[in-house]
N, C-alpha and C positions, 0 to 999 in steps of 0.2 A: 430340175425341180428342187427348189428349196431345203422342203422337209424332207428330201431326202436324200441330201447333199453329205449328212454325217452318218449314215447309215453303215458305209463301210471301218466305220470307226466302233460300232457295237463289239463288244468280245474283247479292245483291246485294254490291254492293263491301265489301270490310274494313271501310274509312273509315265505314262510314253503321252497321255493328251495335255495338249495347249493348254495353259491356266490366263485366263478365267472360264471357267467349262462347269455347266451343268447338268449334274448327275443325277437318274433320278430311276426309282425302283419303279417302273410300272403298274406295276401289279399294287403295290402297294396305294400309287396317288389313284387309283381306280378305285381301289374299294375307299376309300377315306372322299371319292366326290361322290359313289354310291350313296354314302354313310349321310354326308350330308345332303342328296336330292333327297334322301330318305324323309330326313327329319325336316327339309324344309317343308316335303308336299302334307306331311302330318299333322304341321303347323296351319297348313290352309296358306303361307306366307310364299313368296318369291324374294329371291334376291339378283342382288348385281355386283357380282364381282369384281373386285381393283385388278388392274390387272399391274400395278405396282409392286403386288407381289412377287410377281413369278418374269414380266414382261417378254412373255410368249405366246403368240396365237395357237398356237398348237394347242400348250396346257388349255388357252380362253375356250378354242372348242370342244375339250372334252367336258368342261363345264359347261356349257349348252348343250353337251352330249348326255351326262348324267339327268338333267332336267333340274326343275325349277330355277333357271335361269330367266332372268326377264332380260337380259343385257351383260355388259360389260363396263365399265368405270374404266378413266384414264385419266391419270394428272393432268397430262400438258395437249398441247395439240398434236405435237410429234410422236407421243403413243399415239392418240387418238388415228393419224394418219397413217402408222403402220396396224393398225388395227383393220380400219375399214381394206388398206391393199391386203389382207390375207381375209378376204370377206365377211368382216365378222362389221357388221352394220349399226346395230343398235348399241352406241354407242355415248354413254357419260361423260362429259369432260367438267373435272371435276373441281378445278379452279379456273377463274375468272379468264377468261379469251381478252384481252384488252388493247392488244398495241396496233398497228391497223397496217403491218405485216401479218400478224397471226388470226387477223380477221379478216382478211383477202385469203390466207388458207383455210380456214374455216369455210368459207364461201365455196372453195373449189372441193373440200369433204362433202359440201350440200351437191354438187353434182352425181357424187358417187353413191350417197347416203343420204336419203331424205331422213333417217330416221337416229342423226347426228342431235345429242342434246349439251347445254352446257350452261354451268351455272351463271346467273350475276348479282352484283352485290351495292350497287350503284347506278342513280341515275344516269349519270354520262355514258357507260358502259352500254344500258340498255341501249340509249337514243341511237349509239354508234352502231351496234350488232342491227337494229330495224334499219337504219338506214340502208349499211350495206347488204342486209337481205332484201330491201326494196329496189337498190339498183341492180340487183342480180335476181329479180323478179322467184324470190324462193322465199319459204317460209321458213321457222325457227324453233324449237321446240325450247323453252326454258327453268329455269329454278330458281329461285331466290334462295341464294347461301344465305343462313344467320349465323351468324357467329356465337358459337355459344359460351363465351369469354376465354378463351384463346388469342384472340391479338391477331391472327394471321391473315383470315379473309374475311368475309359476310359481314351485312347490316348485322346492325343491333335491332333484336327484336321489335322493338317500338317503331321503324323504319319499312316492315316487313310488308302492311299495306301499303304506301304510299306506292314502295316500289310494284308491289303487284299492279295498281291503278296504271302505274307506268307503263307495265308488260302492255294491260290491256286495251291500252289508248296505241299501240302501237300496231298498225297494221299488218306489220307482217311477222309478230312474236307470237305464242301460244306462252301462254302461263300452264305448264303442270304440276307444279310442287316445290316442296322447298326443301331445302337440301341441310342438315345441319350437324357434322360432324365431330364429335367431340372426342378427339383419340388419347388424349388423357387416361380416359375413363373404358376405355376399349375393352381389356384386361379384369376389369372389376367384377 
């Protein structure tokens, strides 16, 4: 078993563990996801955690442990993939699926995970993701990134319908929202 493959390694000194190794006061990241189911559920609000942070299923399910968790966020496909194999399902991907490798694995997360979602930001994008959800006879859950002038992914606002229209002419997409990250401004 995985997670507890490093278990014989608790107790020992800094100096003697492998580097790059993550250290982490338990007690401490407990009451701090307390702290915040706390104030999420207070808020009335849910959230979804990157798991770009920490990239651990471990940490992801004690955040769905603490509550107001609606999911999990993942950059790439390959979090997303190590995600879903440590059971953790509802799952964000959070930049654009586009090369049609990474959309044949995508395909094969929709076997293990109906409940796999992931942004798009372009027509072509959308037409490719329906298609190969319609040859793989599965559905899609999706977002429209905007870009909220950053330069990296998502339409521009003014794009935002057309592309939804697109979602919804598409048999086998669901439109559920739209995604618009501005990490600039994260911190403010």
């Amino acid at each position: 078993n995985r997670e507890n493959a490093n278990d014989a390694r608790i107790g020992v000194p800094v100096s003697e563990l492998d580097t790059p190794a993550l250290l982490l006061d338990i007690d401490a990241l407990d009451a701090n996801l307390s702290r915040m189911a706390t104030h999420i559920r207070a808020t009335g609000k849910q959230i979804r955690p990157h798991a770009k942070t920490h990239k651990c299923s471990i940490i992801a399910r004690r955040q769905y442990a603490a509550g107001g968790c609606i999911g999990i966020s993942a950059a790439t496909i390959g979090e997303a993939e190590k995600l879903i194999e440590a059971g953790l399902h509802d799952v964000l991907i959070t930049s654009p699926v586009v090369t049609t490798r990474k959309i044949e694995r995508l395909m094969q997360c929709l076997d293990t995970s109906s409940q796999i979602k992931v942004v798009v930001d372009n027509v072509i994008n959308i037409r490719a993701l329906n298609d190969a959800c319609r040859e793989s006879d599965k559905k899609l859950d999706v977002l429209i990134d905007i870009d909220p002038g950053m330069g990296r992914t998502g339409a521009q606002p003014q794009n935002a319908r057309s592309l939804a229209d697109g979602i919804e002419s598409g048999s086998n997409l669901r439109l559920r929202g739209v995604q618009c990250y501005a990490g600039k401004v994260q911190h403010i």
